[in-house]
C-alpha positions as CSV (number, residue, x, y, z in Angstrom):
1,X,0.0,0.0,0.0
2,X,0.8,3.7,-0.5
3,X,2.0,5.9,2.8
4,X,0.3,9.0,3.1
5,X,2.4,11.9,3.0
6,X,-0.4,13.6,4.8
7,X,-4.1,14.6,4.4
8,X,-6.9,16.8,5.7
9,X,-9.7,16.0,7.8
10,X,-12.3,18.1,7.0
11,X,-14.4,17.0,9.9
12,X,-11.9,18.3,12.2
13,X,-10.5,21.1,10.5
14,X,-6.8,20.1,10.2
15,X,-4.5,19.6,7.5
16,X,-0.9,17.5,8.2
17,X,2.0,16.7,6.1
18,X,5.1,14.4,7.2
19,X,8.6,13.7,6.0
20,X,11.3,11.4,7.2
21,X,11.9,13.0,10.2
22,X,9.0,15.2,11.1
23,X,5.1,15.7,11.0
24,X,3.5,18.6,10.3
25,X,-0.1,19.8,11.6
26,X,-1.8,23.2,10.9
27,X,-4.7,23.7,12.6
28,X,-7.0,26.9,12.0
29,X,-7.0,29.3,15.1
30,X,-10.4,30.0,16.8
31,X,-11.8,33.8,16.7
32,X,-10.4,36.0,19.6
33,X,-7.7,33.0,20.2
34,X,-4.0,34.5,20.8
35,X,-0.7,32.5,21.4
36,X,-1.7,32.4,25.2
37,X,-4.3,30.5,24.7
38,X,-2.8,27.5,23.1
39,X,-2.7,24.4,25.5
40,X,-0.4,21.9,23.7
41,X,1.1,18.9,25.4
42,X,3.0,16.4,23.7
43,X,3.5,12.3,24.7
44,X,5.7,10.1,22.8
45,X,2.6,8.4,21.4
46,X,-0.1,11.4,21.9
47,X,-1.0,14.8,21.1
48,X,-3.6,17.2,23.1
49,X,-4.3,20.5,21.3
50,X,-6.8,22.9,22.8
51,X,-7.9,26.7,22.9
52,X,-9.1,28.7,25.7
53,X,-12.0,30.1,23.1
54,X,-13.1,26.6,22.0
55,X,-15.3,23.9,23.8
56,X,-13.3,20.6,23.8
57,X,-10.1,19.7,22.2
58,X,-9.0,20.9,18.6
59,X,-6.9,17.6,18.6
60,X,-6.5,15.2,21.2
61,X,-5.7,11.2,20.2
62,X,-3.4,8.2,20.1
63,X,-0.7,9.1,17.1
64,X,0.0,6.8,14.5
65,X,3.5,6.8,15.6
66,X,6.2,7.5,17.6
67,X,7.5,11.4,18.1
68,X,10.6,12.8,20.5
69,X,8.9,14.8,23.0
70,X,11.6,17.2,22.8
71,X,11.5,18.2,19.4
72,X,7.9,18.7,19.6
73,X,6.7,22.7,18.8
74,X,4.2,25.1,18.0
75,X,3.9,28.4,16.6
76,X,1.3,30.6,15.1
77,X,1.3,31.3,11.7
78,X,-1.3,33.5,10.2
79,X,-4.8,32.6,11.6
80,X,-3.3,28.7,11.9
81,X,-1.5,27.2,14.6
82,X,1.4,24.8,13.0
83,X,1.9,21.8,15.7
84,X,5.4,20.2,14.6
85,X,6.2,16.9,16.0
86,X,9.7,15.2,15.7
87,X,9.7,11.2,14.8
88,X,11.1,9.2,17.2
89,X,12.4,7.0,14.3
90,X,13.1,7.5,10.1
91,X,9.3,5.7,10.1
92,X,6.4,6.9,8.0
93,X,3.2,6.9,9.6
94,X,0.4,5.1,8.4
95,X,-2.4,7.9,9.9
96,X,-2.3,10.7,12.3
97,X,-4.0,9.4,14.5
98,X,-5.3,5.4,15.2
């Protein structure tokens, strides 16, 4: 079968790309949200994204991979939030989430 090099999930609103070493997530920023309302917090096999402005989680699930907490960042760019997430390994993920 074919790897994904990423995808959108319209449902949810986000968009995500990957290489080798990296995965890339841009998710759109809610109205009246700033930087200090980003809540991200990163596992080696999970990711929680949320907003102060927004009921619920923008992103919260079991990854479909392994990522290096440490190299796991997020900045603002635009109206999006990019949520960058290092691979643990040189392993292409099947999903985003499973």
């Amino acid at each position: 079968g074919t790897v994904p090099t990423g995808g959108t999930n319209v449902e949810e609103g986000y968009t995500w790309t990957q290489s080798k070493e990296e995965v890339e997530i841009t998710v759109p920023l809610p109205d009246g949200a700033s930087k200090s309302s980003v809540k991200a917090v990163f596992h080696t096999g999970s990711l929680r994204l949320a907003f102060d402005e927004q009921e619920g989680p923008a992103l919260d699930g079991r990854l479909g991979g392994q990522c290096d907490v440490d190299g796991c960042t997020w900045s603002i760019d635009g109206g999006s939030v990019v949520v960058t997430l290092e691979k643990a390994g040189e392993v292409s993920w099947g999903s985003l989430f499973v």
